[in-house]
Residue, then its C-alpha position, 0 to 999 in steps of 0.5 A: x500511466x507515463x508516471x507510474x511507469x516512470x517512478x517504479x523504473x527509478x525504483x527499480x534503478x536504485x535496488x541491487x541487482x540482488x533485490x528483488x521487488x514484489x508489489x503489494x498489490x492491496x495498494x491499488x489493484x487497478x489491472x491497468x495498474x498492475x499491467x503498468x508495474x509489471x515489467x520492472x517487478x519479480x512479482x506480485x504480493x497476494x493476500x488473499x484467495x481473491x487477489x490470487x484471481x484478480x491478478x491472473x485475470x488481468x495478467x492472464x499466464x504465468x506471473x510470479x506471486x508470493x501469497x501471505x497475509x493472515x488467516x488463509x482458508x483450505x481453499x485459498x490455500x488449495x488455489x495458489x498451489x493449483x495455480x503455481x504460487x512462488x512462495x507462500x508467507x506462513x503465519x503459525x504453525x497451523x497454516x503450515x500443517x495445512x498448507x502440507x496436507x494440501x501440497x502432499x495431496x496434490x503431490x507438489x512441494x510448496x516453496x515457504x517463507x515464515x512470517x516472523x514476529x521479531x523482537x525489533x522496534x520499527x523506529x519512527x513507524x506510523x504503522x506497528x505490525x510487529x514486534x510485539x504481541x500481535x495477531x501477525x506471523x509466528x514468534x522466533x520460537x515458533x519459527x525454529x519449531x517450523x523448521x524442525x517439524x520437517x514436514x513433507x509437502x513444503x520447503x521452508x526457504x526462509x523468513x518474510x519479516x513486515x514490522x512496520x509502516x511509514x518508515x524513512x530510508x535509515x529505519x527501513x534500512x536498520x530494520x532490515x538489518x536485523x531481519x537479516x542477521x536474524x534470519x540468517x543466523x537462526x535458521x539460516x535463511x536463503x531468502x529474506x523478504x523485509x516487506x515494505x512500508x517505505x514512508x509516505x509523506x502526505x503532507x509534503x507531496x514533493x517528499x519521497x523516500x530515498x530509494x538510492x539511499x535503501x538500495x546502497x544499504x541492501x546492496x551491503x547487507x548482499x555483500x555481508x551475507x553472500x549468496x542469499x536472495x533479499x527481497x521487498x514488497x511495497x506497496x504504496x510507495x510505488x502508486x500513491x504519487x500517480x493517482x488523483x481525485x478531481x471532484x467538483x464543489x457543489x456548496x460553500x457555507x458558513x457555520x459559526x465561525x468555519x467554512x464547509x466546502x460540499x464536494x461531489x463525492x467523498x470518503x466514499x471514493x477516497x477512503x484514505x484521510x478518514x483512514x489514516x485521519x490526516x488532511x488529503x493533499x490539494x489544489x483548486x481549480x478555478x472556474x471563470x464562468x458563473x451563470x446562476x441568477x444568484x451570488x456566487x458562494x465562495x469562503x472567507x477567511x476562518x478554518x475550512x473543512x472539505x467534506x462530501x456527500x454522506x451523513x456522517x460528520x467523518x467524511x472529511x477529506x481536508x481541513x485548512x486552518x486559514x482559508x485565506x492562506x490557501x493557495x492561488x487562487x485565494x478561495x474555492x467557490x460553488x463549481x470550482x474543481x478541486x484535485x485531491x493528490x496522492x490518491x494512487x494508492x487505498x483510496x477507492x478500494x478501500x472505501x465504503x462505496x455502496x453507504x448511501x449507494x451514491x454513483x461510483x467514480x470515472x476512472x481516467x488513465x492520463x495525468x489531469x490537467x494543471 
């Protein structure tokens, strides 16, 4: 946990003291996780009434959450004012009734923050979540009807804006921008959350986004709105660089004119290349001994697909185009191990895991060997 720890300090290194940094804890909630990111975070983000316990199970006390996500039950509503949540991220008009009813009940005042759905282009996202119809948040409109409404059992602090994923620095920056000038001329906002989707780049692993360049970009956007609390949540761009997948070959065929390489395991543990339909980062890891009384099946040259274990043709976890460019060592034979990289963040709790009810990964917490 040494790099995890080491990545999310630098993080935290490059954002204004004025910044604050939640963690999107859907990502990857690995309480040993969480208990790794939690001295460098302001809190945690939940987006569910199962995270909310999640989270106080395995930092068990007081720690800071901000509840969003959409279609939250009575219940789970009920939970977070029980358990002291900071901040709630309203989606419509509806929640906000509810969550007021819930909150004068108790006799409490629930702090808000509503989830807009703005008029801005996230540039270059890999993943739209705003910024046109959608089921995500409230309009503009809406958002100022909220604030008239003058509910009792809530405060409305301000506006959480998420409208896109996949961004590199400048966009994220220019995004926030607008969230914030909006937020701040419209309804006059104390706080602003721009959620997170900072890009990842999986297929250039060296690649990361430029946290100093963001942080100098909010650090402006403090000094031009004095006063107000700016605040992000990423997810996957704190954990993703910090986990792998380190599987073992089982077999290696030739069909037509294409290598199929059959690992122990698959989208079933790494849910992540069929989700966002890319080639996983990785490495091969020779092993030296053969001892079966037969040829040792290994590729050649041609196109390789990496698959696993299920019965379906979309368990692909890496396609080659060449195997014979592959790196040292060449090729990947029959007990070679490969190491999937950038496996820390919706890999194995996002997978399909009981489909065919093969045996769950082992969980280490040490870097693998290179």
């Amino acid at each position: 946990m040494g790099g995890l720890a080491e990545h999310v300090a630098a993080v935290r290194a490059a954002l204004p003291a004025g910044v604050e940094l939640l963690y999107a804890m859907k990502a990857n909630p690995d309480p040993a996780i969480l208990r790794t990111l939690a001295p460098y975070l302001t809190g945690f983000e939940v987006a569910s009434g199962g995270e909310l316990r999640h989270l106080a199970e395995a930092l068990p006390g007081t720690v800071p959450a901000a509840f969003g996500g959409p279609g939250k039950t009575d219940s789970e509503l009920d939970a977070g004012l029980a358990t002291g949540v900071r901040r709630f991220h309203v989606e419509s008009t509806t929640e906000l009734r509810r969550l007021a009813l819930l909150a004068t009940a108790r006799g409490t005042v629930a702090d808000v923050l509503l989830r807009v759905n703005l008029p801005f282009a996230a540039e270059g996202a890999a993943l739209v979540m705003g910024g046109r119809p959608g089921p995500f948040g409230m309009s503009a409109e809406q958002a100022r009807e909220c604030v008239d409404l003058g509910l009792p059992g809530v405060r409305v602090r301000g506006v959480h804006a998420h409208l896109g994923s996949g961004l590199a620095a400048p966009a994220a920056a220019d995004l926030a921008r607008a969230v914030v000038g909006w937020a701040v001329g419209e309804l006059d906002a104390a706080e602003v959350n721009v959620g997170g989707g900072m890009a990842v780049d999986y297929a250039d692993p060296t690649a990361r986004f430029d946290w100093p360049g963001y942080g100098a970009a909010l650090g402006d956007l403090l000094a031009e709105f004095p006063g107000r609390v700016l605040r992000i949540e990423p997810g996957r761009a704190l954990t993703v660089y910090c986990g792998w997948y380190v599987t073992e070959v089982l077999d290696v065929k030739r069909s037509g004119d294409e290598w199929f390489v059959v690992v122990v395991g698959g989208t079933h543990h790494l849910r992540t290349p069929a989700a966002k339909q890319h080639s996983q980062p990785f490495r091969v890891r020779s092993r030296a001994r053969w001892s079966p009384p037969y040829p040792r099946p290994v590729t050649g040259s041609g196109p390789l697909t990496i698959v696993g274990q299920l019965c379906t043709p979309k368990d692909v976890l890496a396609r080659v185009p060449d195997a014979a460019a592959l790196p040292a060592p060449g090729r990947i034979a029959v007990g070679d191990t490969i190491v999937f990289g950038m496996a820390g963040a919706y890999a194995w709790n996002i997978s399909h895991r009981d489909f065919l009810l093969h045996d769950p990964p082992l969980f280490r917490y040490d870097r693998p060997e290179h």
